[in-house]
C-alpha positions in Angstrom: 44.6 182.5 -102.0 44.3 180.4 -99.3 43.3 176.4 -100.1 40.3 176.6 -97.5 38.3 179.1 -99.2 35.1 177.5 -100.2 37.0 174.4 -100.0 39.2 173.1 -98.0 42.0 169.9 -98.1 40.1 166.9 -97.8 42.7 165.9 -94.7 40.8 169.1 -92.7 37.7 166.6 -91.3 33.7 165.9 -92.1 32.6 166.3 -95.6 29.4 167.6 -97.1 30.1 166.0 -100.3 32.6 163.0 -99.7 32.3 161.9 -103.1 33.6 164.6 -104.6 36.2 164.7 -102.2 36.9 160.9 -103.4 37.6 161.8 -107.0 39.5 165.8 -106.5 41.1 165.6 -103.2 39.1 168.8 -102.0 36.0 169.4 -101.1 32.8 171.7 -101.2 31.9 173.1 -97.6 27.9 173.3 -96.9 24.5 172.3 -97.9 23.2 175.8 -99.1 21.5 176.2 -102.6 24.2 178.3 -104.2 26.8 175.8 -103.1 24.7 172.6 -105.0 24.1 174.4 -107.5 27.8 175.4 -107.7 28.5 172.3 -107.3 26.7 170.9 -110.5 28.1 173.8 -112.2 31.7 172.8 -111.7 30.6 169.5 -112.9 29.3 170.0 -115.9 32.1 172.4 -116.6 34.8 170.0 -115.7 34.0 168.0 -118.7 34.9 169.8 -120.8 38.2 171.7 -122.2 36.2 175.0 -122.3 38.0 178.1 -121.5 36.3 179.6 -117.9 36.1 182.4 -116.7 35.5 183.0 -112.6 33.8 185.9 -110.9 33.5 186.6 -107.4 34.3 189.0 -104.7 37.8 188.4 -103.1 38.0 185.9 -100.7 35.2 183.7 -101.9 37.5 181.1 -103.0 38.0 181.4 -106.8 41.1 179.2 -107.2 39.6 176.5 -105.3 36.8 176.6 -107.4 39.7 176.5 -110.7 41.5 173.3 -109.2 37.6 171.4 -109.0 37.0 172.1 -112.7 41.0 170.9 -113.5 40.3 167.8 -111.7 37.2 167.1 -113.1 38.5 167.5 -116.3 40.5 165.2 -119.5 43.7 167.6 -118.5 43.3 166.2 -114.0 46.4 163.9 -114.6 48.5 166.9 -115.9 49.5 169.7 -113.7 48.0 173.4 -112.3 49.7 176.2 -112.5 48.4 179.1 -110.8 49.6 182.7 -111.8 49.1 185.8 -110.0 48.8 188.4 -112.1 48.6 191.1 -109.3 51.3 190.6 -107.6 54.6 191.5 -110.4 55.0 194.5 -112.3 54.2 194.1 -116.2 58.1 193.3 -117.1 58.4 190.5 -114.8 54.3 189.1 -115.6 55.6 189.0 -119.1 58.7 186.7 -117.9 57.0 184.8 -115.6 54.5 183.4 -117.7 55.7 183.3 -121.1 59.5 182.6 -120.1 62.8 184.0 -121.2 66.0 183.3 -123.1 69.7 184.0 -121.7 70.6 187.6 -121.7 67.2 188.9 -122.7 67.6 191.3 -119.7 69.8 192.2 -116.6 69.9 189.0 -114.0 68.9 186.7 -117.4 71.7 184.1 -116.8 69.8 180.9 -118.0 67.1 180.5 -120.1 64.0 180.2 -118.3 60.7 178.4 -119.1 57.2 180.3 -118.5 54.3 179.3 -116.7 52.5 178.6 -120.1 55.2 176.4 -120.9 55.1 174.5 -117.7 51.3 173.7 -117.9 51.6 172.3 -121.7 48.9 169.6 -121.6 47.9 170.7 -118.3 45.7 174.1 -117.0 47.0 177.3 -115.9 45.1 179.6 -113.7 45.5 183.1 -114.5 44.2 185.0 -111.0 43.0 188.6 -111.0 43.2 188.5 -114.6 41.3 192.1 -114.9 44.7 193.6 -112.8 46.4 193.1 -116.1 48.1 195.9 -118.4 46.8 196.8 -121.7 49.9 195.5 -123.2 50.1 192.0 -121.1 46.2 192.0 -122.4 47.4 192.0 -126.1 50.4 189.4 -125.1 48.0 187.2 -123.8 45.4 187.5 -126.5 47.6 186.9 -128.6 48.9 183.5 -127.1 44.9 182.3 -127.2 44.3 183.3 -130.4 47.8 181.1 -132.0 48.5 178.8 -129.0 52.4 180.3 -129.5 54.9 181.2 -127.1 57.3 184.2 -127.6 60.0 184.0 -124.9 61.3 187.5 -123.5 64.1 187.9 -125.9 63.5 185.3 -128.2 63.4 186.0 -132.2 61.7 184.1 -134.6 58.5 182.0 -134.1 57.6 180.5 -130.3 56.8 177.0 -129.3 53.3 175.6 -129.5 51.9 175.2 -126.6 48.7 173.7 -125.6 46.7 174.6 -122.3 43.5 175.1 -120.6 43.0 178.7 -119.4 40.7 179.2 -116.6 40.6 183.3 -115.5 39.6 184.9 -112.7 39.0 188.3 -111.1 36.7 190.2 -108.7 36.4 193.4 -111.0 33.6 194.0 -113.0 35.8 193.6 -116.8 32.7 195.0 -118.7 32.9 198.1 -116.5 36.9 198.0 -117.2 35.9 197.6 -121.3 33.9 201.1 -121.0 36.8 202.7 -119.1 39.0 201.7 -122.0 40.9 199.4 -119.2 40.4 196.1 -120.4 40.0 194.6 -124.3 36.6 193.3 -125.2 38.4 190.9 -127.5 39.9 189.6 -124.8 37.1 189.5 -122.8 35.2 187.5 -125.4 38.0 184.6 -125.5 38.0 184.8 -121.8 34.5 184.4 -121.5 33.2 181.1 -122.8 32.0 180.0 -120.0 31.2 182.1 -117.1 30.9 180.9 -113.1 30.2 183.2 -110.4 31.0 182.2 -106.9 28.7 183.5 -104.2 29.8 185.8 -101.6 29.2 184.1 -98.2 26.4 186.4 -96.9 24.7 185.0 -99.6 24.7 181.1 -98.5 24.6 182.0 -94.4 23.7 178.3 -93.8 27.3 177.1 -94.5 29.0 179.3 -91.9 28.3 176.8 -89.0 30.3 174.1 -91.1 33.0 176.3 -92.4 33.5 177.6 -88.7 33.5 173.5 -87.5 35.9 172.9 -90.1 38.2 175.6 -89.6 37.9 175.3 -85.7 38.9 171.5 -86.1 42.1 172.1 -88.9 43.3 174.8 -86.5 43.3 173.4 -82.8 44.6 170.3 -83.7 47.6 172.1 -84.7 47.9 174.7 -81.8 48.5 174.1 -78.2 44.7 175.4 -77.4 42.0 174.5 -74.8 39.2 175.7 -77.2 37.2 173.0 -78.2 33.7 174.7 -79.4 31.5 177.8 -80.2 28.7 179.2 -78.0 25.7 179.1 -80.0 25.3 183.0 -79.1 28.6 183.3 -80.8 28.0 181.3 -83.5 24.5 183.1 -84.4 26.2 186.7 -84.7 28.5 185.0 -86.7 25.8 183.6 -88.7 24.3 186.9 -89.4 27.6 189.0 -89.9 27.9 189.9 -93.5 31.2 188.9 -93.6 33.2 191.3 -96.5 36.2 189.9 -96.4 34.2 186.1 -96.8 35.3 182.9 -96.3 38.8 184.1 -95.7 37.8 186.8 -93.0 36.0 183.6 -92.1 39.2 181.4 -91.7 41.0 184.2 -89.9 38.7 184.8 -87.2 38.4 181.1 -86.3 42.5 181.4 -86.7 42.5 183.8 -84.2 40.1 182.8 -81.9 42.1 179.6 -81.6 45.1 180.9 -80.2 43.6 184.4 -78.4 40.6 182.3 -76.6 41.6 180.7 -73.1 38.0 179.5 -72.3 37.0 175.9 -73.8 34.2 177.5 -75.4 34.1 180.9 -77.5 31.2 183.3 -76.3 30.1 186.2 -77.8 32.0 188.8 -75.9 35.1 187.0 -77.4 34.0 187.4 -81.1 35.5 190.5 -82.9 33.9 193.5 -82.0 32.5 194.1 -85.6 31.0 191.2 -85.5 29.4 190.8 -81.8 28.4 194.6 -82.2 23.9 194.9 -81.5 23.9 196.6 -85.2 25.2 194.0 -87.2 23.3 190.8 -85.8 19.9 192.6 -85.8 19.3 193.8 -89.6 16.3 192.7 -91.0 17.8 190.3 -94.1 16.0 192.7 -97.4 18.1 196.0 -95.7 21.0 194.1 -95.4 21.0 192.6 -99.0 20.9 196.1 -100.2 24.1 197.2 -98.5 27.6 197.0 -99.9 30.6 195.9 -98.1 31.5 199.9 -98.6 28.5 200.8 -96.5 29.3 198.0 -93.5 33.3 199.6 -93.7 32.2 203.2 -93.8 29.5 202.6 -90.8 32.3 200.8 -88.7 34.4 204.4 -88.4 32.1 206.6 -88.8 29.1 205.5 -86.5 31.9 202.9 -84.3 35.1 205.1 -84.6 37.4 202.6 -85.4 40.4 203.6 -87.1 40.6 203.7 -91.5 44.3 201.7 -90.6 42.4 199.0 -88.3 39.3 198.5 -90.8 39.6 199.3 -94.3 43.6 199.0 -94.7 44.3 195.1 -93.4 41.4 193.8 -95.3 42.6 196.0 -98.3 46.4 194.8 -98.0 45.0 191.0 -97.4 43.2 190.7 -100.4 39.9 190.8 -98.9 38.2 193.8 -100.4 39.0 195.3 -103.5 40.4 198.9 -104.8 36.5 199.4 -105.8 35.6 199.0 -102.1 38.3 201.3 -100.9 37.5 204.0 -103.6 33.7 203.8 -102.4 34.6 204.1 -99.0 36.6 207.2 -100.0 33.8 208.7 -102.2 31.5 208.6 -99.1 33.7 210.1 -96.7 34.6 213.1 -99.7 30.3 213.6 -99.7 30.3 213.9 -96.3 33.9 216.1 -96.2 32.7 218.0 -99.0 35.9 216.9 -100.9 38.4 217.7 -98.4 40.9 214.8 -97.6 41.6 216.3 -94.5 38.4 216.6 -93.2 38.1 212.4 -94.7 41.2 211.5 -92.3 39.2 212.7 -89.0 35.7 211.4 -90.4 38.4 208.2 -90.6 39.6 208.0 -87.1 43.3 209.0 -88.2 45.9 211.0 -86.3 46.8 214.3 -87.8 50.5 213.1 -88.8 48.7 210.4 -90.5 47.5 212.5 -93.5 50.3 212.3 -96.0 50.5 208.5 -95.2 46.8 208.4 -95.8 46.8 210.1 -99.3 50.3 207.9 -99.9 48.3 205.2 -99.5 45.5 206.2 -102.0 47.8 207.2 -104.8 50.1 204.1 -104.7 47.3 202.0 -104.9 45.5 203.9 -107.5 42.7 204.4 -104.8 42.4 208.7 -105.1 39.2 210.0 -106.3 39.4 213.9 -107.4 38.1 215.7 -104.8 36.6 218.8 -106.9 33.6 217.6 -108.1 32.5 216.9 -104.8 33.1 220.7 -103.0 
């Protein structure tokens, strides 16, 4: 996850709370509501040595939000680990945070200390904790419950190690306890205190300073003659609903940077999905009620852009979950009547692109049966 979330490196420029960039070395980007009162969350949290648990669609700025409660807390001297737990297969999760011991597998050659290990007296930060397996679920439980490490390999009992856990995810887990994905007991050690970060259609009054911030980080390091934003541009970009937040955010002003050969960015210049009449003229209670599956779905089927040029980069980015893929998919199997050939047209794809398509939806466990809806 990128650091300039929904905060960025206090080296980036202007501050909206310069005191708290004083004592973490990051910062909190904006003067909306949610953001104060976030803000006064994370303090009160930081306090503490509570376990936390952090909720929030991806690309809201989770992590960021783990390394403010860290610093603020009796463990800011010792050191973060953060720990994907999304991005290795179960074997090598196991090894890389609870460590392993010389020969415990092929390509073991030296003993090897975990991520658990590494953060003894300090916090780790286990990311898109709910993309765990049942099993890693029960190895991890296990590890809160006794504070013990068992190496891969290792016999006998573990070392005793003593961490702060903070979790994240962007899955609903109670959802994932009814589906018999994710252990309530786990849940319940996870959750002692809970903090929900707000997506960024919700707290539209930051975007102006995010954009500033991100305009100023990136042409001082890029040859550019783009110096500002229209205020035109920046008002569709105010009302965009943004699903990939602050990170779709940071990429646009990215590109923008180093695509834009005028001093200042005008409308015409923005992405299409967000200069398009639709999206900048919604009346606020209709858009609240959409999902960022409706806003994707719209975009092909009423805009005809391409399933691999909307819904497939944001996906492979990290910006919108399997849930918002598998909703986009359900809509398009109502429409198709549960035909995935039909969904590939209603998608913008190529014929030849079928079997990609449907290669796509069962490697990333993103297929919905297609009976129930002929």
């Amino acid at each position: 996850m990128p650091v300039a979330e929904s905060f960025v490196d206090s080296s980036a420029g202007g501050s909206a709370y310069s005191a708290m960039r004083e004592k973490t070395g990051v910062e909190l980007v904006g003067r909306s509501a949610q953001l104060v009162a976030l803000q006064g969350e994370i303090d009160r949290v930081g306090r503490s040595d509570a376990k936390v648990l952090v909720t929030g669609e991806s690309g809201v700025g989770k992590e960021i939000v783990a390394r403010a409660i860290h610093s603020r807390g009796p463990r800011a001297a010792a050191v973060f680990v953060p720990v994907n737990c999304a991005g290795l297969p179960e074997t090598l999760l196991e090894s890389e945070l609870f460590g392993h011991v010389r020969g415990s597998f092929t390509g073991a050659y030296r003993d090897k200390p975990g991520k658990l290990e590494t953060a003894h007296m300090g916090t780790i930060f286990l990311d898109e904790v709910g993309e765990m397996t049942l099993r890693m679920q029960g190895l991890l439980l296990r590890f809160l419950e006794t504070g013990e490490l068992q190496k891969v390999g290792a016999e006998g009992a573990g070392r005793l190690t003593n961490v702060r856990v903070i979790a994240a995810t962007n899955r609903d887990l109670r959802e994932l306890i009814k589906q018999g994905a994710f252990r309530e007991d786990l849940f319940y050690r996870l959750n002692v205190i809970h903090i929900v970060v707000p997506p960024l259609r919700e707290r539209r009054e930051d975007i102006p300073m995010l954009a500033a911030q991100f305009l100023s980080r990136f042409t001082a390091g890029n040859r550019t003659v783009v110096k500002a934003i229209s205020p035109e541009a920046m008002k569709a970009m105010t009302e965009y609903s943004w699903p990939g937040n602050v990170r779709e955010l940071e990429n646009v002003i990215e590109r923008l940077v180093v695509t834009c050969h005028t001093p200042t960015v005008g409308l015409e210049q923005l992405p299409s999905e967000i200069h398009q009449h639709d999206w900048i003229t919604l009346r606020p209670k209709r858009e609240r009620r959409r999902t960022v599956a409706d806003d994707l779905y719209k975009r092909m089927v009423d805009q005809h852009e391409s399933f691999w040029a909307t819904v497939y980069p944001l996906f492979m980015d990290r910006e919108i979950t399997r849930a918002n893929v598998r909703e986009v998919v359900r809509r398009g199997l109502e429409e198709a009547r549960g035909n995935y050939k039909i969904v590939a047209r209603l998608f913008n794809m190529e014929t030849r692109d079928y079997k990609r398509f449907l290669n796509f939806l069962r490697k990333h466990d993103c297929q919905i049966p297609f009976k129930e809806y002929r």
